[in-house]
SELOVO-164484 format. One record per residue: residue in one letter; x, z, y negated of N, C-alpha, C in turn. Coordinates in pm, whole numbers, plus 50000, padded with zeros to 5 digits. Atoms other than C-alpha are relative to their C-alpha. Example, Ala and Ser with C-alpha at 12.3 -4.5 7.8 and 13.67 -1.06 7.14 Angstrom:
<rs>
A500895000050119512305078050450500905000049880;S499184999450119513675071450106499235007349891;
</rs>
This chain:
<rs>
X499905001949855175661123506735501115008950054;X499134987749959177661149406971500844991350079;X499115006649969180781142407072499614994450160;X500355007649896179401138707448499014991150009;X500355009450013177011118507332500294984350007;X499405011350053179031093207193501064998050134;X499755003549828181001098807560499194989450023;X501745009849901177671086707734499684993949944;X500375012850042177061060507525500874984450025;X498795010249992180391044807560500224999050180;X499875000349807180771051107963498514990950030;X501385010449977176871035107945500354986649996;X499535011950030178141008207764500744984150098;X499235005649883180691001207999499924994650095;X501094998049880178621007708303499274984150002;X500775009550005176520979608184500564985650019;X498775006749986179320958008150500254994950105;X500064998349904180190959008461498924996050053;X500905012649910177010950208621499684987549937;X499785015450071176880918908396501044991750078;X498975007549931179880910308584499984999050110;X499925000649815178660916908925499925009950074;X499714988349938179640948309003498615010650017;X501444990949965176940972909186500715013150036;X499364988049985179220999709285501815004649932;X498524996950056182511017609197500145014250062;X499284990949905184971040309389500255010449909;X499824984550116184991080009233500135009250137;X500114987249933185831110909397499155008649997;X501644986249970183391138909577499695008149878;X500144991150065184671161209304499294999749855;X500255004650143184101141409001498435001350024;X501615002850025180281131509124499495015750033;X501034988950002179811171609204499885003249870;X499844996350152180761175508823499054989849899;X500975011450116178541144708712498835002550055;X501924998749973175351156608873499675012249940;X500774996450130175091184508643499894997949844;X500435004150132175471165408345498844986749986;X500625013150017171971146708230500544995549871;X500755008649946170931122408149500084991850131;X499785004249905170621104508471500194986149951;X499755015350004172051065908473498924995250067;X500725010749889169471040208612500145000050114;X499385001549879169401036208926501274991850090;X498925008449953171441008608990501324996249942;X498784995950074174181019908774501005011350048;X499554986149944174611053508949501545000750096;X498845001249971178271062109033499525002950172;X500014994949911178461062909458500744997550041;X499004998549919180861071209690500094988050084;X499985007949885182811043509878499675003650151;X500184998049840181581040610265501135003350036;X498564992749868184421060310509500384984150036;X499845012849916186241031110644501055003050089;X499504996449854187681036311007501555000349970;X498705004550066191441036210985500304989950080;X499635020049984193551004110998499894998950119;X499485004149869194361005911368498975005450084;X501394997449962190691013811464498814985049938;X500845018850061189230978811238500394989050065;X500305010249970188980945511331501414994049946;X499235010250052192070922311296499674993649865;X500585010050146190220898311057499295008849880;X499674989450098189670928510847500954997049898;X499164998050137190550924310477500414982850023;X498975013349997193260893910410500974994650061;X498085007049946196250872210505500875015149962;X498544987150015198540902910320499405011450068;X499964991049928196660928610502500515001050109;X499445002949873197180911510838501115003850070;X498535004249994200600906910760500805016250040;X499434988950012201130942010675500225009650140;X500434991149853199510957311011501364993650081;X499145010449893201600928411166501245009250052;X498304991249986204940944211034500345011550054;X499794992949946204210973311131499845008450174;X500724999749863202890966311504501095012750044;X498874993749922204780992711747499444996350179;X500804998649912202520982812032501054994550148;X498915007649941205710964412244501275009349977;X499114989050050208460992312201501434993550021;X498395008549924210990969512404500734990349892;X499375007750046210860944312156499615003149865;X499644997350171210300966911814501755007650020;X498434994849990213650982811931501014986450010;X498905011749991215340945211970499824993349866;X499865008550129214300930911656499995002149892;X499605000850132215090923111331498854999849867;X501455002350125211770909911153499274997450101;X501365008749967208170903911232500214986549918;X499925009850019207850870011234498594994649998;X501464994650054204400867111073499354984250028;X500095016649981203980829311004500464997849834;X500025003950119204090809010715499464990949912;X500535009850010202610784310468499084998749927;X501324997050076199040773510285499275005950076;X500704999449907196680794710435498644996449963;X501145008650009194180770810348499634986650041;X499575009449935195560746710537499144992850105;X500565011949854193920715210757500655001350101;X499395002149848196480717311011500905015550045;X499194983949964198090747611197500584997450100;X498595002849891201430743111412499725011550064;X500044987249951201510773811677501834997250127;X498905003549868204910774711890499745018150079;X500154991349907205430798412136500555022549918;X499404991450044207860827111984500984999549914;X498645001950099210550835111739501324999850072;X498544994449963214330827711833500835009949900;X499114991050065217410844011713500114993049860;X500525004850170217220821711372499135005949924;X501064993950089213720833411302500045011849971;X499864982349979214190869911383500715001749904;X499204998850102216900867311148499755000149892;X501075002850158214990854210860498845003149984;X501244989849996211820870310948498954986249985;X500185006850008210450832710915499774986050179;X500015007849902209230808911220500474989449975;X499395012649959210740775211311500984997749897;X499385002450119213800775511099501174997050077;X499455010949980216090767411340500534986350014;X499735017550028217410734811458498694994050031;X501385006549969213760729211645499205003449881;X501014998550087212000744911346500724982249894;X499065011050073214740718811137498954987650052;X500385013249949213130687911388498275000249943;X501044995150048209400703311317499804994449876;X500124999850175209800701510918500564981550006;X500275014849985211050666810984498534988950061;X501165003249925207970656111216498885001749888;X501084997550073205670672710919500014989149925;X499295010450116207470651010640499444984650019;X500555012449928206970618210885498634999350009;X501635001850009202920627210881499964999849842;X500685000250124202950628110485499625013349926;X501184987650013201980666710475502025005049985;X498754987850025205240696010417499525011450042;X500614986249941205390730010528499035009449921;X500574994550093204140740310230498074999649998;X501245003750005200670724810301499324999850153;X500574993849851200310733110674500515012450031;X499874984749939200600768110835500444999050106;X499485001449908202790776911111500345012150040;X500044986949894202840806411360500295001050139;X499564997049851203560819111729499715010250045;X501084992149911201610831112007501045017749949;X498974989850017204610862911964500754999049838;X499514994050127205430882211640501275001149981;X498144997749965208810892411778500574993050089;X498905007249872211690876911933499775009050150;X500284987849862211200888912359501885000049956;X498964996450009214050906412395500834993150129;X498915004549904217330897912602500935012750031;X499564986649990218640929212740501764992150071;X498365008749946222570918012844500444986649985;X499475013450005222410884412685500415003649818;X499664997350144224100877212370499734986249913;X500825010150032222390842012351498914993750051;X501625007149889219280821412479499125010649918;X501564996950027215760831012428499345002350187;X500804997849879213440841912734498484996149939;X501855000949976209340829912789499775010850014;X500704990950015207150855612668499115003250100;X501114994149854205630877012959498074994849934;X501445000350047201840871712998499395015449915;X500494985050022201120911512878500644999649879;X499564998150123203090905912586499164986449872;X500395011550086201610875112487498265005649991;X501504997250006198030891712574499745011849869;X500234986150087198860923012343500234996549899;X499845002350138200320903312051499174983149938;X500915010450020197490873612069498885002849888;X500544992650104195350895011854500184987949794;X499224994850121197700891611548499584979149951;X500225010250005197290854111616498564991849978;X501035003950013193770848411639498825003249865;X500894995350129192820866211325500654988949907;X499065013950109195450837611110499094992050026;X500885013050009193240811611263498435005049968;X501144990850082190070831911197499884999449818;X499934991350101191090839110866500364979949905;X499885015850058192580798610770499094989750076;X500775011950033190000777510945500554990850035;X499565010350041192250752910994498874986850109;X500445011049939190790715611101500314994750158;X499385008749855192860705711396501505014949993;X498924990849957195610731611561500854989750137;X499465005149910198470718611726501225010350079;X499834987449913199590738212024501964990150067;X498815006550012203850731612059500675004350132;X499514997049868204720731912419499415006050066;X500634998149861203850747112747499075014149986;X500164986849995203750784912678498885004049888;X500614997050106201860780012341498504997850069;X501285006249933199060762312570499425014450104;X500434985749936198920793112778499865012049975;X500304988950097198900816412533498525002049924;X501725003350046195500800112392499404995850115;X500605007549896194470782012671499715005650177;X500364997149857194860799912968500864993650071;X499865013549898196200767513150502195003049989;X498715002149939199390764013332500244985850043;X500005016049930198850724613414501854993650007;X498485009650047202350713813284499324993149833;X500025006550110202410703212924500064981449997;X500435008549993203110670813039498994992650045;X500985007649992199830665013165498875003049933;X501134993850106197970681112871500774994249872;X499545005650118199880664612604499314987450010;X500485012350044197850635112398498825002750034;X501664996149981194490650312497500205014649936;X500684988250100192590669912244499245011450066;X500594994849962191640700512386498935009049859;X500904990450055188740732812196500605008250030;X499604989450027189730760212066499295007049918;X501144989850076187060781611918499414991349947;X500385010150052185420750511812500914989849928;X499025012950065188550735011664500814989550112;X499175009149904190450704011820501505006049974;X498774993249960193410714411977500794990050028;X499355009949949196480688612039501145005350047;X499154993449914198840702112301501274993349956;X498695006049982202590684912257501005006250060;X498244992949981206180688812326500325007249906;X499674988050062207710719112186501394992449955;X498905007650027210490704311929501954996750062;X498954998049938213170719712111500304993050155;X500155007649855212220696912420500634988549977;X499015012350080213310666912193501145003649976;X498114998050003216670679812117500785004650145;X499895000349890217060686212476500384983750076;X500435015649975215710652912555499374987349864;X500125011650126216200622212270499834989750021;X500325011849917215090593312464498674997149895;X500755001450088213310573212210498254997150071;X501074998849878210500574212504498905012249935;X500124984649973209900611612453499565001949822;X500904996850193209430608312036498994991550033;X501395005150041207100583912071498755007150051;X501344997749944204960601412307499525014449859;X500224991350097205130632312061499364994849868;X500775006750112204140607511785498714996049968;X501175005549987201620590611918498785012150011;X500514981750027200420631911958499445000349835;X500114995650097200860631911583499384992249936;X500745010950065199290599111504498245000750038;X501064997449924196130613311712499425012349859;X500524992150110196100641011460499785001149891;X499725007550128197060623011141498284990950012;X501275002749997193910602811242498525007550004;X500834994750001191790633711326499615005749830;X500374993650177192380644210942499334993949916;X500315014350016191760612010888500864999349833;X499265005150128195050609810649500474983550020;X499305012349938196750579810595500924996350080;X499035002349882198760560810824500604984949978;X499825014850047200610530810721500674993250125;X499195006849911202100503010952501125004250071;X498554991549989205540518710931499755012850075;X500284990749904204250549711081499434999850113;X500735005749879201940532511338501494998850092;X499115009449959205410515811426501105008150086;X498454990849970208070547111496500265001650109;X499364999849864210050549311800499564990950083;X500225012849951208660516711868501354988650065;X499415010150029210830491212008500024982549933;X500895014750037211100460911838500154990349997;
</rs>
């Protein structure tokens, strides 16, 4: 047998291999297949080496294109906001299972997150990760994101946060709608006023859209107070209504719910 024989027997071999496992195509260069079409024998047909399809470049495809780490990647590198890739520190991507039943959305990153490149890690992200804990669930097992990638900027402040313009929230909504695209989740809960208008359209006042389930691409949506509204305002009034929010959603999962949790910020 000639040495290219024993080649083409072993690349056959292979070949075959391979479609046993599934595989119908495989990625080769123009040059290689102008150099393999004058050597016969010809492979089967459905073995035959062909060129991957052209695929548009990244910032010409579809958001929901590819995975979570592709997403992420485009994310980091958005420039589409110049004001606020020149003010910040990190994309603030999200975080979490992204296989997750439930999906938190707040509005934007503060100066905490920006810092750590991580959403709600402040003191409201701090009240948040408490609130999860109290449903039974961790961050680890829900997903959490914001209508805005980047902190808006503060041009002459050296603290506070500003509400994300509508044009910024329309240009970096994208980045957002492919995460929920992409996780599915069961029930999305929308964390204050701006997050509601970021998906929703609606300007009502949060307080008269909180505790009603709104649609969101077919998923139930549960509007609340944004955590930082509670550390504002600690009036054991103001958790319960947020609770009774979370006991609406704890029921939509249909996890458990024991007495003790029925009971919180109850008086008694």
């Amino acid at each position: 047998m000639s040495d290219y024989q024993q080649v083409l027997d072993t690349a056959e071999q292979h070949l075959l291999a391979l479609k046993a496992a599934g595989i119908r195509f495989l990625t080769v260069q123009s040059d290689t297949l102008s150099r393999l079409s004058d050597q016969p024998p010809p492979l089967p047909a459905d073995l035959r080496l062909q060129p991957e399809p052209p695929r548009p470049p990244a910032s010409d495809r579809p958001l929901s294109t590819g995975g979570m780490d592709e997403l992420r990647i485009r994310a980091q590198a958005c420039l589409k906001c110049p004001h606020l890739v020149k003010s910040r520190k990190n994309v603030v991507f999200g975080v979490g299972d992204i296989h997750a039943h439930l999906m938190f959305i707040g509005e934007a990153p503060g100066a905490e997150e920006d810092a750590q490149g991580e959403p709600f890690v402040g003191l409201a992200g701090q009240l948040l990760t408490r609130i999860i804990k109290a449903m039974g669930l961790s961050r680890d097992t829900v997903y959490i994101a914001n209508i805005l990638k980047c902190r808006p900027d503060t041009p002459g402040q050296r603290s506070g946060n500003r509400k994300p313009t509508a044009d910024e929230m329309t240009t970096c909504l994208p980045y957002l709608l492919a995460q929920i695209e992409l996780i599915r989740p069961k029930v999305l809960v929308a964390l204050g006023a701006t997050a509601i208008e970021g998906l929703l359209g609606k300007t009502d006042g949060i307080g008269k859209l909180r505790g009603k389930f709104q649609s969101f691409r077919d998923i139930p949506l549960m509007p609340t107070f944004h955590p930082a509204y509670l550390l504002r305002n600690q009036a054991q009034t103001e958790k319960r209504k947020v609770w009774e929010d979370m006991l609406q959603v704890m029921e939509k999962l249909q996890l458990p719910i024991s007495d003790k949790q029925r009971g919180f910020f109850l008086k008694p």
